[in-house]
Steps between C-alpha positions, in 0.01 A plus 500: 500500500821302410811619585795405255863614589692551153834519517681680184742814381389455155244758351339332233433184730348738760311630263353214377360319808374839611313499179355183519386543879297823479151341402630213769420461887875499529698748674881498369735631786847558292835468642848546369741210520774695679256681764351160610572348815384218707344734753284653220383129422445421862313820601274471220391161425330295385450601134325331276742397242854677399589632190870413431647705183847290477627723235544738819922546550446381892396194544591523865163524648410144382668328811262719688198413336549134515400499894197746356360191313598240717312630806175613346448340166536804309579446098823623383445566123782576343512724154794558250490827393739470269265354202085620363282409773198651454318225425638304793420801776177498385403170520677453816263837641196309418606182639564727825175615493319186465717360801705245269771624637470652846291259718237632782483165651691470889834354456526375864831653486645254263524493120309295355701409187864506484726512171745265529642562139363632172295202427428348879253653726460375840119513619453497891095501507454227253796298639639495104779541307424654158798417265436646129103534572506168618356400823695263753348412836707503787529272811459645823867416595594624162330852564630507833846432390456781199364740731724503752774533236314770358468665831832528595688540165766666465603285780609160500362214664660193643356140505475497830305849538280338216453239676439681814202759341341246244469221699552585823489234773466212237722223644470343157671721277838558408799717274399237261137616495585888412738343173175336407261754502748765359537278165112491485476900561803518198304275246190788537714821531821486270530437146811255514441351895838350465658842487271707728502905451225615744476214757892511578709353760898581649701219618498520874266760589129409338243552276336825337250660250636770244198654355384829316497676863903444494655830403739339265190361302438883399754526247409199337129538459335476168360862502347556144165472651381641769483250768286467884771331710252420754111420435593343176194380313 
């Protein structure tokens, strides 16, 4: 049986998914916004996808989940209970139970898609970037160079770490190389290259992806729809 973690103070939204889950093979484990903590999520994982009503007053608990995701691929749906969504629970229940949503297949401890922004997803299995349902092939130092952004975003990055975990002990590569390949990564990821908003750099210190799994992203999300952070399809 699936196991889905719904986060939410709100009656009627409660109500609801319950609703839609009883004829299901979905267990909903509910959990109020202000008694969640990042023990509960640790103790307890993995789920199979979380419920996220953001029409809840704390938001807090969405720092915490963000690790949740991260380490074991789970979906973070996110709900705003503060509009009719009956028709949208329900579809989104049946799309749970046919595994649209919540994959069974091993993760190998790595997501397999990442959300860069809204309209970029970054696929690790098919070596891909799909920008606005379009697929974009990616060169293996391309990837590399994505990934290990990916992988250690929030942080920054200098050239010479780059450099360092890219290329390694290639003698033939310089600074000059990383410019290079960031411009191509730009031209597939942002939406004006020329003034970059997810593949970012600061004067001095390096290089860095801000993506959906930043917590500032949170407040700016398009959430009309209901929406599977991770495991997008």
């Amino acid at each position: 049986m699936k196991s889905v973690l719904l986060i939410s103070d709100n009656p009627i939204m409660v109500k609801l998914v319950i609703e839609n889950t009883m004829k299901s093979d979905i267990k909903i484990d509910l959990q109020s916004p202000g008694t969640l903590t990042p023990d509960f999520l640790q103790e307890n994982n993995p789920y199979s996808a979380v419920l996220i009503d953001t029409s809840s007053r704390d938001t807090s608990f969405l720092l915490a989940l963000i690790p949740l995701s991260q380490k074991y691929g789970v979906p973070i749906i996110l709900l705003n209970g503060g509009q009719d969504h009956t028709d949208v629970v329900s579809e989104l229940i049946k799309d749970l139970y046919r595994g649209s949503v919540i994959s069974t297949a091993p993760i190998d401890n790595e997501q397999e898609k990442i959300p860069i922004n809204r309209n970029v997803i970054f696929d690790l299995k098919n070596h891909i970037i799909i920008n606005r349902d379009v697929e974009i092939s990616l060169p293996n130092i391309e990837y590399r160079l994505l990934k290990t952004l990916c992988e250690r975003s929030p942080d920054y990055l200098s050239t010479e770490e780059l450099l360092d975990v890219v290329w390694g002990e290639d003698k033939f590569v310089n600074v000059d190389t990383v410019y290079v390949h960031i411009r191509r990564l730009r031209k597939k990821i942002e939406a004006n290259p020329g003034n970059p908003k997810n593949l970012i750099n600061q004067k001095g210190v390096g290089y860095r992806i801000h993506s959906l799994f930043d917590p500032g992203e949170y407040s700016m999300y398009d959430l009309e729809k209901s929406v599977a952070v991770n495991g997008l399809n």
